[in-house]
N, C-alpha and C positions, 0 to 999 in steps of 0.2 A: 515467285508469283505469290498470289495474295488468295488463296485458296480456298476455291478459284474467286476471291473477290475481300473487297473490305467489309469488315464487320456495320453492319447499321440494327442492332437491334434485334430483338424476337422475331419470328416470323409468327403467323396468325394459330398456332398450334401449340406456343409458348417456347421452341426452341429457339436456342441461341447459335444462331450460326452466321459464318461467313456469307455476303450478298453478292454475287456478280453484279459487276457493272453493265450499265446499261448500255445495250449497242452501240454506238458513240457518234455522234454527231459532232459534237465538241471539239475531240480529236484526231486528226489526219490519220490515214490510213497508213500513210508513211510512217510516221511517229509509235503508232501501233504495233504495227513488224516489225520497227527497229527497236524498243523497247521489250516485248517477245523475243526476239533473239538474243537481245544481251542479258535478262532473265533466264533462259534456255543453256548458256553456255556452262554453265556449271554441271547441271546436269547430263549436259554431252559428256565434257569431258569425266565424266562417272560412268555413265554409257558404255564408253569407249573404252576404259580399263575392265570393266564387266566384259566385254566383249575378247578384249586381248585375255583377259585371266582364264575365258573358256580353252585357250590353247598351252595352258599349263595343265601337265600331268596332277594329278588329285595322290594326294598322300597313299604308299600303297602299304596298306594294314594286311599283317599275316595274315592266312586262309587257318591259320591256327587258332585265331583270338575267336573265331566260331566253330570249336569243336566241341562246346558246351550250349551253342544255342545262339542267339537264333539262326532259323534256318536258312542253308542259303544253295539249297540245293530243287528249289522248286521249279517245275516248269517255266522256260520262255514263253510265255504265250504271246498273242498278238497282242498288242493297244489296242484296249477300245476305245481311247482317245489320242488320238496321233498329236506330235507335236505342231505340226501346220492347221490340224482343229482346236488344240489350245489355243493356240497363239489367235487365231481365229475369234475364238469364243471370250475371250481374257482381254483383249485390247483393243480390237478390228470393232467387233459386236458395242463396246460402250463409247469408242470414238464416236459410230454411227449416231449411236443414239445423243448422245452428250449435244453433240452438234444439232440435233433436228430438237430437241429441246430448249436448246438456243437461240434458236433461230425462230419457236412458236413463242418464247417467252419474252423475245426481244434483250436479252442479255450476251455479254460479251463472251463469244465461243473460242477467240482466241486462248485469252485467259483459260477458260474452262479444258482445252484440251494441250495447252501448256501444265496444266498441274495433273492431266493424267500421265505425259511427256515424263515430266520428275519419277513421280510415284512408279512408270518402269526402268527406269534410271534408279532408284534407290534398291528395289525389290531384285534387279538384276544383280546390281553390285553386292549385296549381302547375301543373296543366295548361291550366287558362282564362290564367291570368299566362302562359305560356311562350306558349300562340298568340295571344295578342292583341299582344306585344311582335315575334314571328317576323314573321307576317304572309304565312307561308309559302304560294304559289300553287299551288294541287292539281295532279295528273297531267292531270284535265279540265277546267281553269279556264274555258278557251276558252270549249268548251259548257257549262260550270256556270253562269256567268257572262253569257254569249251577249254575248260580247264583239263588239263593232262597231269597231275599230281605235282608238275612244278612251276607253270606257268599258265598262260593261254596261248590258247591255237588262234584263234578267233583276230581280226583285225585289229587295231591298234586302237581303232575309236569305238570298238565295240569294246574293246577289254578294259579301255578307260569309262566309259558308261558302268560298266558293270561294277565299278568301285566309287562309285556317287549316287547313293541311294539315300543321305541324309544331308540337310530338308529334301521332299518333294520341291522339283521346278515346277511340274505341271500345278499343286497345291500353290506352290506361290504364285505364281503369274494369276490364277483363276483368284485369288483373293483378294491382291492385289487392284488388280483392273476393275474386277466384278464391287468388290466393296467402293469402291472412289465409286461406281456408277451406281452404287446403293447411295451415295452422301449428295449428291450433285443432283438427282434427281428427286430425292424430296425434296433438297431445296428449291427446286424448280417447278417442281409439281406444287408446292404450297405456292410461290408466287402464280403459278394459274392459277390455282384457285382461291386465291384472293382477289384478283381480278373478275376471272368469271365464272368461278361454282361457287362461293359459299356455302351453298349448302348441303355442299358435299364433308363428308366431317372429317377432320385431320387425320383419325385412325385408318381410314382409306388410304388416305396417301401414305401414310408410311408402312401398308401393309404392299398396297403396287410398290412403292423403293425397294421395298427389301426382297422382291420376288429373285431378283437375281442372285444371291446367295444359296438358292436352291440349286440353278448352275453351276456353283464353283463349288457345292458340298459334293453334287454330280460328279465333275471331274477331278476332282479330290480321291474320293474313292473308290474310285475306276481303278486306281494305280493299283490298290490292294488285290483287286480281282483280277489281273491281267499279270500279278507278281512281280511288277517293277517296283514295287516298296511296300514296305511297311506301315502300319497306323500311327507309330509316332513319327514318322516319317511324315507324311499327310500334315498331319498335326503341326510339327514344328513349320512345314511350309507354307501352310496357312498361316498362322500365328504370323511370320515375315510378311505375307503379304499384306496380312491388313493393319499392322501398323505402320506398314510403309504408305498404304494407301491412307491414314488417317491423318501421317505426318504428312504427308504433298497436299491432302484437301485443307491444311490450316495453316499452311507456308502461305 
C-alpha cells in the first residue's frame, strides 16, 4: 500500500507527507477490493507466521542467570490492562477512528485501514520473533510460574507467558496502532482544515494527532505497575511498534 496514499506535496502546515486518495469515483469498487487484497497478501502471510510462531515454546533461560538481579520474584498482580482492552485500545479504537475520518474527509478508507492491516502484521511478526528468541523471565516469574525450585507448577501457557517478558506486546501493539493513528490523522485533520478551518492554526492540529500517544504511554506503563515487565521492556516494545507503524504509513 501506499501509506496510506501517494505522495502529492506539502500539506498547508509545511509537511511533507503521503496523501490519501480520494474516495474514488473513477475506479470500480470491484477493482478496489481486488487490488486491497492482492496488496494485503503479503502482510497475511506475516500475520500468519506471527500467529503460528505464538505456539512455539520461547527460549528457556536459567532461573540462575537472575541470581544477581533483576528481580523476578515480585508479586502477580492483576492487569490493569487486560489483553482484550489492549487489543481494544491499540487497533479496534484507531480503525474506528481512521474510518470516520475518512469518510468526513472524503479520502480512501480502504487504503487507509489496509496500511494499519500491515503496520499489525509487521509489529506482530517482530515482536512474537524477539520474545520467543529472548526468553526473557518477567518481574513475577516466581509466582507467574509457581516455581517449585526446579520447574513450574503452573499451566503450560502460564509458565510460557512467564518467560516472555522482553519487548512488551501490550507496548508494541499500543504504539504501533496508536502511532499510525497519530500520522493518519493529522494528515487528515490538515486536509479539513484546508478546506474548512483555515483559521485554525497547524499547531492545533498536530497537538489533537498526537493526543493518542498519551494512551499508548498509558498502557505502556501499566505493565510496570501490575509486574508483567520491565521499563526496558516497555521501551524496546514501544520502539517496535512505532517504527513498524512509521514503516506501513510510508509503504
Amino acid at each position: 500500500t501506499t501509506g496510506p496514499g501517494e505522495s502529492s506535496g506539502p500539506t498547508s502546515d509545511g509537511s511533507q507527507g503521503a496523501m490519501l486518495h480520494p474516495g474514488s469515483s473513477q475506479v470500480s469498487w470491484k477493482a478496489r477490493v481486488g487490488a486491497a487484497v492482492a496488496d494485503a497478501a503479503p502482510s497475511l502471510v506475516l500475520f500468519t507466521i506471527a500467529m503460528l510462531g505464538r505456539l512455539v515454546d520461547p527460549y528457556v533461560r536459567p532461573v540462575s542467570d537472575y541470581a544477581n538481579g533483576p528481580p523476578i520474584s515480585l508479586s502477580n498482580d492483576e492487569e490493569l490492562v487486560s489483553t482484550g482492552l489492549a487489543i481494544l485500545y491499540s487497533y479496534v479504537l484507531p480503525m474506528v477512528l481512521i474510518l470516520l475520518l475518512c469518510l468526513a474527509s472524503k479520502t480512501d478508507w480502504i487504503e487507509a485501514l489496509l496500511g494499519l492491516f500491515e503496520v499489525v502484521a509487521f509489529n506482530e511478526f517482530f515482536t512474537t520473533f524477539t520474545k520467543k528468541i529472548a526468553g526473557s523471565l518477567r518481574p513475577s516469574f516466581l509466582a507467574m510460574c509457581q516455581w517449585n525450585g526446579e520447574g513450574c507448577d503452573a499451566s503450560n501457557s502460564k509458565a510460557m507467558s512467564s518467560r516472555q517478558s522482553f519487548p512488551s506486546g501490550h507496548a508494541s501493539n499500543a504504539f504501533a496502532g496508536l502511532t499510525y493513528l497519530v500520522l493518519v490523522t493529522h494528515l487528515l485533520l490538515s486536509l479539513l482544515r484546508d478546506k474548512h478551518a483555515k483559521w485554525c492554526p497547524p499547531s492545533t492540529v498536530r497537538a489533537l494527532s498526537s493526543l493518542p500517544l498519551l494512551l499508548a504511554g498509558w498502557i505502556a506503563v501499566s505493565r510496570t505497575r501490575d509486574y508483567h515487565h520491565r521499563f526496558e521492556d516497555i521501551a524496546a516494545g514501544a520502539a517496535i511498534g512505532a517504527v513498524c507503524a512509521c514503516v506501513g504509513y510510508s509503504l
